[in-house]
N, C-alpha and C positions, 0 to 999 in steps of 0.2 A: 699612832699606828701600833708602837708597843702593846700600848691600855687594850686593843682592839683583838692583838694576836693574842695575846695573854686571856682573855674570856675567852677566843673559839678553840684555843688549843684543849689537850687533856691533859689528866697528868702523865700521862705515858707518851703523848703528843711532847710536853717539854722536856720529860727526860731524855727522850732520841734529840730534840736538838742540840741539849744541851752536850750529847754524846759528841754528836757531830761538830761541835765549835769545838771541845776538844781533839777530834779527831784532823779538823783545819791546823788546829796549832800544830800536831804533827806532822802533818801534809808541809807546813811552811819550813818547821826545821830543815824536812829531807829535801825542799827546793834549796837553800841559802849554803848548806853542809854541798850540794852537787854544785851548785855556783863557785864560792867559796873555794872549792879544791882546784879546781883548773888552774888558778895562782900559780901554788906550788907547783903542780905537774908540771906548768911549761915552762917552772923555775929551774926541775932539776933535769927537765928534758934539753932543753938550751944550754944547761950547764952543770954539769954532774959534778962539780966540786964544789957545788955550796950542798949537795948529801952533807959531805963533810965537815962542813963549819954553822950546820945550822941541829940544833940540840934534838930537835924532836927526831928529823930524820936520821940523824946520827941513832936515835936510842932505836928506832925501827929497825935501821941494819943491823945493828949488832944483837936485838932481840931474835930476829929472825936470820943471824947469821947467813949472811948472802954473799955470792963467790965474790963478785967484781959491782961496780955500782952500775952498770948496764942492766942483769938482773933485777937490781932495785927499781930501777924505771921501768921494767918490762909487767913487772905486779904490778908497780902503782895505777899502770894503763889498764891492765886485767881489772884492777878492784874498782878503778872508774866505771870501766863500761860494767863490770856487774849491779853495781850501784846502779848505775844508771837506767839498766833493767828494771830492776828493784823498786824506785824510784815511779817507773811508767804504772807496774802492777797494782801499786799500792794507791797513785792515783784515778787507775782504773776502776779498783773496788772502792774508793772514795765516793766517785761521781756515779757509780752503781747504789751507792746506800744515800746520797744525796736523791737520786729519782725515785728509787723505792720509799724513802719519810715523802719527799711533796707527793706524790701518787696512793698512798695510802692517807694523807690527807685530804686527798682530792675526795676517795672514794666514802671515809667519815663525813668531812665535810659535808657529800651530795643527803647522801642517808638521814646526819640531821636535818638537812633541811625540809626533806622529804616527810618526815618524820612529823616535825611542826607544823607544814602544810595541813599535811592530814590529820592533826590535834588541833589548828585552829577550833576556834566557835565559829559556830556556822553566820553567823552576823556577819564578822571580821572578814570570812570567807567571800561570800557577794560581794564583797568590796573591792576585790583583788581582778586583776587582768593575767587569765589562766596564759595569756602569751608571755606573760610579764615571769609570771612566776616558771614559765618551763625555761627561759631567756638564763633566770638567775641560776636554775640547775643546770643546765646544759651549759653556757658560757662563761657566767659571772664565780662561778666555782673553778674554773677549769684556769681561767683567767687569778684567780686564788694563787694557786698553786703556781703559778708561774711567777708572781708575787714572793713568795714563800721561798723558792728556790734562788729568783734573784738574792732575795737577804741575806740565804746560807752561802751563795757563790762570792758576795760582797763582802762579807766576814771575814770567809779566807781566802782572798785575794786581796784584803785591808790588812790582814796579820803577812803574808807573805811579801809587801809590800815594806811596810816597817821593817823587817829584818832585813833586807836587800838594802833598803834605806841608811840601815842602822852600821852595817859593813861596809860600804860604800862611804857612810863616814870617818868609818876608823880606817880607812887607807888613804882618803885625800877629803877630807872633810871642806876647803876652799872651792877644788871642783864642784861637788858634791851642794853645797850651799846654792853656787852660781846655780846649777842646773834647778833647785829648789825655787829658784826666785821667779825663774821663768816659769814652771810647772804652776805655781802657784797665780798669777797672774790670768794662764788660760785656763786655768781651774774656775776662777771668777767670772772669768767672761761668759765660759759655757755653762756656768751655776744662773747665772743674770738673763741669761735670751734664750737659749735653746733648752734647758733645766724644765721654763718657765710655759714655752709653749708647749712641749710632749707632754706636761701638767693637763693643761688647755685642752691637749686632742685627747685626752684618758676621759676628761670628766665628757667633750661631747660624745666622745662613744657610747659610752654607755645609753644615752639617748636617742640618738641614732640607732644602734642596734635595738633598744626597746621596740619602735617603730618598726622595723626590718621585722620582726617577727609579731608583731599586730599584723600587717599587711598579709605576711604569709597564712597565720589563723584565721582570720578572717574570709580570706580566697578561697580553701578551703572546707573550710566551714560552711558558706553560702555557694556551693560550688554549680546547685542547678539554678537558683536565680540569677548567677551571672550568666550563665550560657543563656536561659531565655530573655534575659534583658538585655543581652549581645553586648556587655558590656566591657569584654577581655580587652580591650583596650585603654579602657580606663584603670582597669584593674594591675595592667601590665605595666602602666606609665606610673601610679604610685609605689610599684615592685621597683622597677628601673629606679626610680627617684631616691627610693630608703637603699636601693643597694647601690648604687652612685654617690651617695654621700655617706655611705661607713666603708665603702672601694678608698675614697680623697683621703678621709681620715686617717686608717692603714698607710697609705702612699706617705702622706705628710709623716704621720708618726714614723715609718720605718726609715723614710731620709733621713730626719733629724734623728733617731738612734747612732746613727751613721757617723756623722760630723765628729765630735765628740775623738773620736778614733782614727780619723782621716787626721787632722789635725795634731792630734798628739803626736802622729806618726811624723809628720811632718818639722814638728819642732823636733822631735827626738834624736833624727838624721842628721837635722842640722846641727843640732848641740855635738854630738857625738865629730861630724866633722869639723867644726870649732876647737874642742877639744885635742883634736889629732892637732892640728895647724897650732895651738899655742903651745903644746909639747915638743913640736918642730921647733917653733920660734923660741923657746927659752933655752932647750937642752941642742940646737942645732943638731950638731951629725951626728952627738953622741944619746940619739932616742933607744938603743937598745939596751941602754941602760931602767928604762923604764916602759918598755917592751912589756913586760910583765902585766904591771899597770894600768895600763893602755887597754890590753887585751882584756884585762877583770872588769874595765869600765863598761868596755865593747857590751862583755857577755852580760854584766849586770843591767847596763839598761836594753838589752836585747830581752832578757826574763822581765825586765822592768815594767816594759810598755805593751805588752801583751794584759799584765795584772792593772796597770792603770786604766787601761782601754776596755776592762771587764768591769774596776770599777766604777766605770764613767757610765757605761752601759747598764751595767744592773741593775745604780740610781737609777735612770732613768725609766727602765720598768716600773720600779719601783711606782715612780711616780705617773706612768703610764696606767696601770694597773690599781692605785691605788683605792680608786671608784669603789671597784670590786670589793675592796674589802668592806669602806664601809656600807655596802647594799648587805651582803652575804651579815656579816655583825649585828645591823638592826633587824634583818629576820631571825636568826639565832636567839636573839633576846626575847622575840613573839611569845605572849603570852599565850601559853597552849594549857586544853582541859586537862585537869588532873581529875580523872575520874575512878571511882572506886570496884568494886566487886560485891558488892552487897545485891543480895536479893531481892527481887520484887514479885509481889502474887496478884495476879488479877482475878478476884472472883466477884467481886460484887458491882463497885460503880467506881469512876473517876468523877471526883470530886474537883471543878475550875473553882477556886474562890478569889475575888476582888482580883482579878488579876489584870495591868495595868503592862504596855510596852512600848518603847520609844527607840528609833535608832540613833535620832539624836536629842538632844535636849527641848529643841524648838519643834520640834516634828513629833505626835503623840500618834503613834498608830491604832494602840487598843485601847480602851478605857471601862475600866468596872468592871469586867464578865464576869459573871456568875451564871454556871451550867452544870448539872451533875450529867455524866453518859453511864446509863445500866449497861452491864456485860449482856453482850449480844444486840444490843442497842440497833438500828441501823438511822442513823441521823443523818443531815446534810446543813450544809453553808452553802449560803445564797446570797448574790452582793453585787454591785459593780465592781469594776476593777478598783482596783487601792482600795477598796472599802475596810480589807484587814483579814479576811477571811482565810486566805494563804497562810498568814502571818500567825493566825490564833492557830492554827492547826501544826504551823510546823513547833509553838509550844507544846501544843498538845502530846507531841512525836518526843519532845525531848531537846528540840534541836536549837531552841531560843531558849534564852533564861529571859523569864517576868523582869521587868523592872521593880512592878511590887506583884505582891499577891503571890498566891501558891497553887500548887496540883498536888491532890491525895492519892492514890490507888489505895481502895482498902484502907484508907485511915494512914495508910501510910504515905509520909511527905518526900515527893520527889526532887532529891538533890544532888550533889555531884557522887555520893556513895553508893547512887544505884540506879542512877540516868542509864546506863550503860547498859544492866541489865533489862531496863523499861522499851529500850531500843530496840533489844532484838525481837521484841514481844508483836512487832511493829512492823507490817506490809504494805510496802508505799508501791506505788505504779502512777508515776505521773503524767504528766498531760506529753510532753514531748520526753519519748523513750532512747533513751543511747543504749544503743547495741555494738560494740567493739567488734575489729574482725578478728574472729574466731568463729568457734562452731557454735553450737547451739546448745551444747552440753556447759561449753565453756562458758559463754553469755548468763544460762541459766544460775549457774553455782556462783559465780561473780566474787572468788575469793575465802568462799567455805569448803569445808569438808565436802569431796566430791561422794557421792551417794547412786550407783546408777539407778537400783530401783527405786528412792526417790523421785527422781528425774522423770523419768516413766508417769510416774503417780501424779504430779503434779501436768504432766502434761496433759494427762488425760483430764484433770480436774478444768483447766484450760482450755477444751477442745480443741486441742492444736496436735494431739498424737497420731492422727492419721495422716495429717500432713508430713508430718516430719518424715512420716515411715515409707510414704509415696515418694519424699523426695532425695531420699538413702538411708539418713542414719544420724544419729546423734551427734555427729560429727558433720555433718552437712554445714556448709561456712554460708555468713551470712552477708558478710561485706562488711565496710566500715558506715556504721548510722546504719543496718541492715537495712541497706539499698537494695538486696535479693528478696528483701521480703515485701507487703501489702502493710498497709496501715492497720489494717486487722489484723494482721497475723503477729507482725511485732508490738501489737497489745498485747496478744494472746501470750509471747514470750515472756512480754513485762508482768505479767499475771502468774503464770506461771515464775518466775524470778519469787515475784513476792510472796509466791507459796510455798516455798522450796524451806524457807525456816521456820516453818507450819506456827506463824504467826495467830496470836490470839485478836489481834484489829490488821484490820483492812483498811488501809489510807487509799481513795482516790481524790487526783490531784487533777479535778479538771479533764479526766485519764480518757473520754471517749468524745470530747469536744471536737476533734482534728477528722473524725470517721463520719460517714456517711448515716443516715437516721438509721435505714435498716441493718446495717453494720452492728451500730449503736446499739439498736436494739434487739439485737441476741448478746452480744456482749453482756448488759446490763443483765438479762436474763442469767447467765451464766452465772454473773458475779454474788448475785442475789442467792442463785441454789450455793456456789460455793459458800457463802459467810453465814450457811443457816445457825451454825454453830460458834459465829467470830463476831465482834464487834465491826462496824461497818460505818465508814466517816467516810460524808463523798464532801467537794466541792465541786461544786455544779453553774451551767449558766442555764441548761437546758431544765427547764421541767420537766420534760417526758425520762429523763434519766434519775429519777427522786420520786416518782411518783408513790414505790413501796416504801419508801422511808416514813418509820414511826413520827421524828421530832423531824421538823424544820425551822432552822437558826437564820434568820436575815440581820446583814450587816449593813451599817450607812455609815460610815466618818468613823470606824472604831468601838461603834454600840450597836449592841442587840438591840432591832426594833421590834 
């Protein structure tokens, strides 16, 4: 766990901790110094003539020359209860800079992760479950932190423990031991069976909850196929079912948090009235002799078991939570693109040589291509499914690296110093369009420099600007999966999208398969006057959407036939 915090921290992540385990040891002094004084107080409050025979308070009175020793007990009461103030404040702003380090980790934490997501390669990418991955920012970070905070609350309530410990020894260290014997004992116990199963319900959670939020992506996601396959029923009973069994787990886990603390409580009472009853029976009628003592036992393990039953409980987070960490650690370590700023020109042709691609070892998806595309080219890929045509193009885009072989532009070889700039060169409009709810301004920009006469230009190049102007205004919302719009018209956005960063190639991806022929066919018209001037790559199943294209590429098993 150490090894694990240590790489996701920063180095300004461990100096604030390190801050704060110093600032615990502080925190523990000013509990054991407010413990600690009640002694005396009710030493010289019960009996004002040991002022006088005991050296420190003797050198008190006489430093601060005080009339009678009743004055002297009257400050010492004052400088308690101001202490004691003092005391509350400092642990106020403690547990104020305890939540602000876990919650400023929390929000580092989500960003890296976010961060990587969006740096994967796109391979690594497809592989992931988007429920899986919103699960680990949303919960499994959040769930971090509360990890994170247990540790810091177990530090200093493990330092403030020992020193309560440690005074409790040097007034009656036989007591003190006895009560050690038995602490230790159910220390064991609830290390051995209850320790072992909130272990148990940490690691099924995590699983559990994965599911919980497959279910809910999923429902939503296919939301008008379930309505016409009438199927909320089925859909409602695997909802009930992931959220019924991470409901049991919760239950179980927060009972067993519980135990741990009920118990300690339980023995602690009992020790303490033990305690009273053997002080009776040795010292019989003369206990006010050790009144004193008694009372420092009371209060010390009264501070005692509040800090043991914190750190009974924090372990237990701890180990509750520990999943989390390492899910959160082995995506931090994700291997993310390091890509350059280097430029790239397109004027003449891209260059595919021997280019070869595998997503695993045993599985070869492309083999050999060899294709030059002239600038302004307008080609297509034609193929059955799997045949690899997706696959060769999203290299083409940038977005896959060859296993072997290479891509030129201009003589120039494209690799991670200037993939980046080849990318934006690159107007993709795929076959199924995600349109987010927002407007249509918003959809359009998708994260760039908002431009409005842009937007305009591009709409119009789209033929979607009359629409938009009938139906208000740039601002017009579209729903989520622009469910307000036609299957033509969120092309026409996706088009528009892909023109907005006046891209030198035109990627379609299968982009008019989903629309109706005559749909299809002004689209395709459209698209054809737009890219008079752009390079133009389709993948197709229709012919009638290829029909102007100069080359045509057919794929079977990963070879050009």
């Amino acid at each position: 766990m150490t090894n694990k915090l240590h790489s996701i921290f920063t180095k300004q992540d461990k100096k604030n901790f390190l801050i704060l385990v110093l600032f615990s040891i502080l925190i523990s002094i000013i509990e054991v110094i407010g413990i600690s004084a009640i002694m005396p107080f009710m030493s010289v409050a019960m009996d004002s003539n040991s002022i006088h025979s005991n050296k420190y308070f003797i050198y008190f009175f006489n430093l601060f020359q005080f009339d009678d020793d009743m004055h002297f007990v009257i400050m010492f009461g004052i400088i308690l209860i101001l202490y004691y103030f003092f005391r509350s404040a400092i642990n106020i702003y403690y547990n104020y800079a305890m939540a602000k380090f876990s919650h400023e980790c929390y929000h580092f934490i989500v960003c890296r992760l976010f961060k990587n997501y969006m740096g994967m390669e796109f391979k690594d990418f497809v592989k992931k479950n988007s429920s899986n991955l919103t699960k680990i920012i949303v919960s499994e970070a959040n769930n971090l932190t509360r990890l994170i905070s247990s540790v810091l609350f177990m530090i200093s309530e493990l330092l403030i423990t020992v020193l309560i410990y440690s005074m409790m020894l040097f007034i009656n260290y036989k007591i003190t031991l006895l009560l050690t014997f038995f602490f230790l004992i159910n220390a064991t116990l609830m290390l051995k069976t209850i320790s072992v199963k909130i272990k148990k319900q940490g690691e099924d959670r995590v699983n559990v909850q994965q599911l919980f939020f497959e279910v809910i992506n999923k429902s939503f996601g296919n939301f008008k196929l379930i309505k016409l396959h009438t199927s909320d029923n089925i859909v409602l009973k695997e909802f009930k079912d992931a959220s019924s069994n991470y409901s049991k787990i919760n239950i179980m886990a927060q009972t067993l948090l519980q135990v741990p603390k009920l118990v300690l409580e339980a023995i602690a009472f009992s020790l303490i009235i033990i305690i009273v009853l053997y002080l009776v029976w040795k010292y019989e009628n003369n206990i006010s002799s050790v009144l004193s003592m008694l009372f420092m036992f009371v209060l010390a393990l009264y501070r005692l078991m509040p800090s043991i039953n914190r750190i009974a409980t924090n372990y237990n987070n701890i180990l509750f939570y520990l999943k989390s960490l390492e899910v959160i650690h082995n995506d931090l370590i994700y291997n993310t693109e390091l890509l350059g700023e280097e430029l790239v020109s397109f004027n003449k042709e891209i260059g595919i040589q021997n280019i070869n691609f595998e997503y695993d070892k045993e599985k070869t998806v492309l083999k050999d291509i060899n294709i030059n595309i002239n600038k302004n080219d307008k080609i297509a890929f034609i193929g059955e499914s799997g045949s690899g045509k997706s696959t060769l193009v999203d290299i083409i885009m940038g977005l896959h690296k060859p296993t072997s072989g290479c891509i030129h532009v201009d003589d120039i070889k494209l690799d991670e110093t200037n993939i980046k700039d080849w990318r934006s060169k690159i107007g993709y409009i795929p076959q199924s369009v995600y349109l987010f709810d927002g407007t249509v301004a918003d959809n359009i920009v998708f994260g760039r420099d908002y431009d409005e006469g842009k937007i305009f230009e591009v709409l119009k190049k789209a033929n979607i600007y009359d629409f938009i102007l009938n139906k208000g205004s740039l601002y017009t919302l579209v729903g989520e999966g622009g469910v307000m719009l036609s299957g033509g018209q969120k092309q026409r956005i996706a088009i528009a999208r892909a023109l907005y960063g006046n891209p030198d190639i035109l990627v379609l991806d299968e982009a008019t398969s989903a629309l109706d022929l005559e749909t299809e066919s002004k689209i395709m018209d459209e698209i054809y006057n737009i890219s008079e001037d752009k390079t133009l790559i389709i993948i197709a199943h229709r012919l009638s959407t290829i029909e102007r294209c100069e080359k045509i590429y057919r794929l079977e098993n990963g070879v050009i036939v």
